[in-house]
N, C-alpha and C positions, 0 to 999 in steps of 0.2 A: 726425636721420636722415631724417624724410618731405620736410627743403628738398635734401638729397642727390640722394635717389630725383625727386624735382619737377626737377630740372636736369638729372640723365642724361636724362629722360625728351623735356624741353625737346628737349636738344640733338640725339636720336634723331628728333625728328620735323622739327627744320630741317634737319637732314641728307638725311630723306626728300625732303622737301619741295623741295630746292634739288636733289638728284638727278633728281627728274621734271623739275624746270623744265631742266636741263641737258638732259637727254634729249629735250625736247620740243625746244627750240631745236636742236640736232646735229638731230634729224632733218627739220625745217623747212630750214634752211639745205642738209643734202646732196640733200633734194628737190628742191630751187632750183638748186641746181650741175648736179643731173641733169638738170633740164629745159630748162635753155639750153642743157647743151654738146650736147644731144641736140638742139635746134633749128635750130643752127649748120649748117651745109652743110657735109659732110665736103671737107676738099681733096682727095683723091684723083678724087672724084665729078664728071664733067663737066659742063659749061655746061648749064643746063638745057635752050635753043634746041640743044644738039647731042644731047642726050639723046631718044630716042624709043623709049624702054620705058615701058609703063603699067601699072603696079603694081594688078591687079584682085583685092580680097578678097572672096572669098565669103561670103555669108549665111550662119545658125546652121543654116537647112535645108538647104545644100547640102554641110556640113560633116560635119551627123549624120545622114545619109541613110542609109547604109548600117550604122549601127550595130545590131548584133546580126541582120542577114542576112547577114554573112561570117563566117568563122571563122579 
């Protein structure tokens, strides 16, 4: 009985085991997927030479400046 309980036990933790590593890789690979197709140039988006919007973001103090003096 204790090589029974020793082999469910085995198989319970290669199971775990192989599920992290699954999970680990799935989400390496969809972070990869995400960060090319998001680096790609949208087609709809024009030539950059025709494009003259300049996308300005604001600093962490110009963002929470006003926090807690308005209501």
């Amino acid at each position: 009985m204790t090589y029974q309980a020793s082999s469910t036990y085995d198989s319970t933790t290669g199971r775990a085991i192989a599920g992290i590593f699954v999970a680990g890789v799935m989400f390496v690979l969809g972070y990869t997927v995400v960060r090319v197709s998001l680096a790609q140039p949208a087609a709809s988006s024009p030539a950059p030479e025709l494009a003259e919007v300049q996308v300005v973001v604001p600093g962490e103090g110009t963002l929470w400046a006003d926090v807690g003096t308005s209501y």
